[in-house]
C-alpha positions in Angstrom: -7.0 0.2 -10.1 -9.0 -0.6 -13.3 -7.1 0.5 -16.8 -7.7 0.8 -20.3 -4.8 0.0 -22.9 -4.0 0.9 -26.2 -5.2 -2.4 -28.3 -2.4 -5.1 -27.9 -0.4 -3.8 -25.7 -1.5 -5.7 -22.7 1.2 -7.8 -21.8 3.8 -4.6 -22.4 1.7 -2.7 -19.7 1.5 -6.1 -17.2 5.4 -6.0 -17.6 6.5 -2.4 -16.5 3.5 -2.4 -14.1 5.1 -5.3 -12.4 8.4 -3.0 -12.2 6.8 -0.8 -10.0 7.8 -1.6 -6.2 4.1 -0.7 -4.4 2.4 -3.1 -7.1 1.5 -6.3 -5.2 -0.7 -8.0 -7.8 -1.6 -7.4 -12.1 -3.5 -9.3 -14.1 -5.5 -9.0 -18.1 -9.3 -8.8 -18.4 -11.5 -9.1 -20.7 -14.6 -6.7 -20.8 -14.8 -3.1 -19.9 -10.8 -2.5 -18.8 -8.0 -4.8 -19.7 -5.5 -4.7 -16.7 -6.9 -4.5 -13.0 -3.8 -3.6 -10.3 -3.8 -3.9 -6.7 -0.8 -1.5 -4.9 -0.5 -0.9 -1.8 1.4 2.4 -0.5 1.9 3.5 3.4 -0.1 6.8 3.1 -2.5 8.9 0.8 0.7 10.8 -0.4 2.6 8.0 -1.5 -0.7 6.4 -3.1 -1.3 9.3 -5.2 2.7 9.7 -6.2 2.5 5.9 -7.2 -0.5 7.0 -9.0 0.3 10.0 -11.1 4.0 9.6 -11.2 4.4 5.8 -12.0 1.3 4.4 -12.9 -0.3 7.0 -14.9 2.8 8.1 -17.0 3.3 4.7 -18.4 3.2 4.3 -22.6 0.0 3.2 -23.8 -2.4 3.7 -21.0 -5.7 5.7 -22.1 -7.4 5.5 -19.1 -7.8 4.8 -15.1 -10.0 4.4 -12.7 -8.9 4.1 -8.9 -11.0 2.0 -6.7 -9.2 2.8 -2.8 -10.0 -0.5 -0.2 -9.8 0.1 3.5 -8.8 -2.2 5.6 
């Protein structure tokens, strides 16, 4: 997952993203979006609860884009 932060805030977002069980990996960028996130969940249910109940509703985000891998 690709997100764009509130200016500054960063490091608060890499923190309570890192709370979040299903998140295996965070990290800043610079460019276009300033945290990229790697989750991984059991089924499309849980992916989109992990996305719109924990993800999503944390302070500061402004934006998301959800990039699904297959293995």
């Amino acid at each position: 997952m690709l997100i764009s932060c509130e200016i500054g805030e960063e490091q608060s977002l890499l923190s309570q993203l890192k709370d979040i069980p299903e998140v295996k990996d965070c990290l800043v960028t610079f460019g276009s979006y300033d945290v990229v996130v790697e989750f991984e969940t059991e089924s499309q249910s849980q992916m989109n609860d992990v996305i719109t109940s924990k993800i999503r509703k944390l302070k500061n985000i402004r934006s998301t884009i959800t990039l699904r891998a297959m293995s």
